[in-house]
C-alpha positions in Angstrom: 83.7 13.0 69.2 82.5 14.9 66.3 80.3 11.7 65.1 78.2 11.4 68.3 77.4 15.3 67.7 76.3 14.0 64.3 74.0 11.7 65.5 72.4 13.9 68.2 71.6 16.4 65.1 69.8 13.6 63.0 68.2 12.2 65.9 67.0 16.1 66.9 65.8 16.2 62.7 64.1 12.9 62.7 62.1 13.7 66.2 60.9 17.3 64.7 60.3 15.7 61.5 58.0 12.8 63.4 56.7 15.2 65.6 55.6 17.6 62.5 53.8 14.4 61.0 52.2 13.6 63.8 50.7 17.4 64.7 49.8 17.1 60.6 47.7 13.8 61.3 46.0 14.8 64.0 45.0 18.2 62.5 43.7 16.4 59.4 41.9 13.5 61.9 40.1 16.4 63.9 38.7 18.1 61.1 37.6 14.9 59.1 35.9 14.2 62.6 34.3 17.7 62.8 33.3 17.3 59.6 31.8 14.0 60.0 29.6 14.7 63.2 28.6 18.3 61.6 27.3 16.7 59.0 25.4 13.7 60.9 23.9 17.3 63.4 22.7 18.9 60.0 21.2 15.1 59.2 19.5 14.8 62.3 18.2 18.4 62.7 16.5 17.9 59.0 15.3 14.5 59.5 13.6 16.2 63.2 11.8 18.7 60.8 10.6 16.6 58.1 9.4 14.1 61.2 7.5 17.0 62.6 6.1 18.5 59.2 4.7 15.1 58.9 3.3 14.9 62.5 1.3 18.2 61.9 0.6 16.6 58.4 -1.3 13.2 60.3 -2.6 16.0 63.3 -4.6 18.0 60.8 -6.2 15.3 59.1 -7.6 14.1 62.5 -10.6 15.2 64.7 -8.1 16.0 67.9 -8.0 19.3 69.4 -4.5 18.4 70.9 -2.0 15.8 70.7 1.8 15.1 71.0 4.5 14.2 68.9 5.0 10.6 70.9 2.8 9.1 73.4 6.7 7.9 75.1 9.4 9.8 76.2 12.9 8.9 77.6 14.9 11.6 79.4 18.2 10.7 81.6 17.7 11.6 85.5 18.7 15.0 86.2 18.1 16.4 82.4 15.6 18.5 80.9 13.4 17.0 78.3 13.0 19.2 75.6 11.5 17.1 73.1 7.9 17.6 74.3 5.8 19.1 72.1 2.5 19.8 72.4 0.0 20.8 69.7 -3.5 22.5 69.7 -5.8 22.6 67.2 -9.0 24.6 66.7 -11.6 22.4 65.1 -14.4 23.8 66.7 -18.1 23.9 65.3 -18.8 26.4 64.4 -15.7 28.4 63.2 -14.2 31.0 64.7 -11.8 32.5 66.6 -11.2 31.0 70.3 -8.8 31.2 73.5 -7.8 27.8 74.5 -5.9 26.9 77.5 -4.5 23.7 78.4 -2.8 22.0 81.9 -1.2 18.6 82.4 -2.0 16.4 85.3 -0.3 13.5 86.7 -1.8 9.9 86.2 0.5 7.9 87.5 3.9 8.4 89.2 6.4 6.7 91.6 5.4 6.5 95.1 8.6 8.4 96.8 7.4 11.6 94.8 4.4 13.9 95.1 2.1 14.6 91.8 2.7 18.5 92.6 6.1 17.8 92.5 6.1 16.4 89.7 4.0 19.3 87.8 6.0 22.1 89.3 8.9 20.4 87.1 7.0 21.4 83.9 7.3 24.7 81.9 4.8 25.5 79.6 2.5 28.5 78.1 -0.3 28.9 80.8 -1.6 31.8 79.5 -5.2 32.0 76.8 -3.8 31.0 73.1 -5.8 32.7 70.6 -6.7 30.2 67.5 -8.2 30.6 64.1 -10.6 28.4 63.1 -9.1 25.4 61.6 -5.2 26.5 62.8 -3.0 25.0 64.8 -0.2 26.2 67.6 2.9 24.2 69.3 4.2 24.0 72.2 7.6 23.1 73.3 6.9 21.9 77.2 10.3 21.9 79.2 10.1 19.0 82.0 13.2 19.5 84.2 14.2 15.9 86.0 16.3 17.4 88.7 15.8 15.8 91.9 12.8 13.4 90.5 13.7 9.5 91.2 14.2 7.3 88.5 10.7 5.8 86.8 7.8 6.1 84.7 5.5 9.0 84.6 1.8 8.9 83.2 0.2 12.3 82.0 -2.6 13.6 80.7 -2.7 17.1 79.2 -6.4 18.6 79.0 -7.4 21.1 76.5 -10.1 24.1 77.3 -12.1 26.8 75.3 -12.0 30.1 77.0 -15.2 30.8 75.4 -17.3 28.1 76.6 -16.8 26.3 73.4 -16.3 22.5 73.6 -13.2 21.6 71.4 -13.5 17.7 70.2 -11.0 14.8 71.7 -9.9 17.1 74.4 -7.7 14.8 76.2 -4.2 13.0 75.2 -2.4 10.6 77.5 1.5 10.0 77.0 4.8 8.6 79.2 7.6 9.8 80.3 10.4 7.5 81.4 13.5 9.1 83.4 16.5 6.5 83.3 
């Protein structure tokens, strides 16, 4: 009698023992993983902002009053693309200080959607921006998917001096494909 008790005691040892191991490994498994993706976040984020340090870089050494960080765009149906920047320069002649507005309008979309629809979707400053001469601004545009069908979307954002002025290459054309 007394050596079956025996056994059930080193069978209860062994299962904590096993089940102590196995708590260990997984505890040392999720924090080599947390470790692993924080890093490859902390990656990505700084490879974003050298990528966009650059893109200003390229922007200011051209003649364009506004341009994007891609001419394409990919977004999953039903997300938010937020992604989208948008960036206006003042290289008006002469120099000075001027209010510049810009809108978006719909080139081309798919034919079970309206272009209003579409633009509704889009979140951006509307108000004047105020730009020294020679300075840029950005713009992170929101473009909500929700209910929009699956497709390719064709825009053109349009740039505009409050003060009359006429800002040089005032138009830039880009896609937007929700998958």
């Amino acid at each position: 009698m007394q050596r079956g008790k025996r056994g059930a005691v080193e069978l209860s040892i062994t299962t904590i023992v096993v089940v102590v191991m196995g708590i260990t490994i997984l505890t040392l498994g999720l924090k080599w993983i947390t470790d692993t993706m924080g890093g490859i976040q902390d990656q990505t984020d700084n490879l974003q902002r050298i990528t966009e340090g650059q893109i200003i870089e390229i922007f200011e050494d051209t003649e364009k009053s506004i341009s994007t960080v891609s001419k394409t765009y990919s977004v999953k149906s039903g997300k938010t693309l937020t992604n989208l920047e948008v960036y206006l320069r003042n290289n008006v002649h002469p120099g000075g200080t001027y209010q510049f507005s810009y809108v978006f309008s719909v080139l081309s979309n798919p034919t079970s959607v309206q272009a209003v629809d579409v633009l509704s979707r889009l979140s951006y400053v509307q108000s004047l921006i105020e730009i020294n001469s020679g300075e840029a601004y950005s713009d992170t545009v929101l473009f909500n998917t929700k209910g929009l069908p699956v497709g390719i979307y064709k825009f053109e954002v349009s740039l505009t001096c409050g003060s009359g002025c006429i800002p040089s290459d005032p138009r830039h054309q880009f896609i937007v494909t929700i998958n």
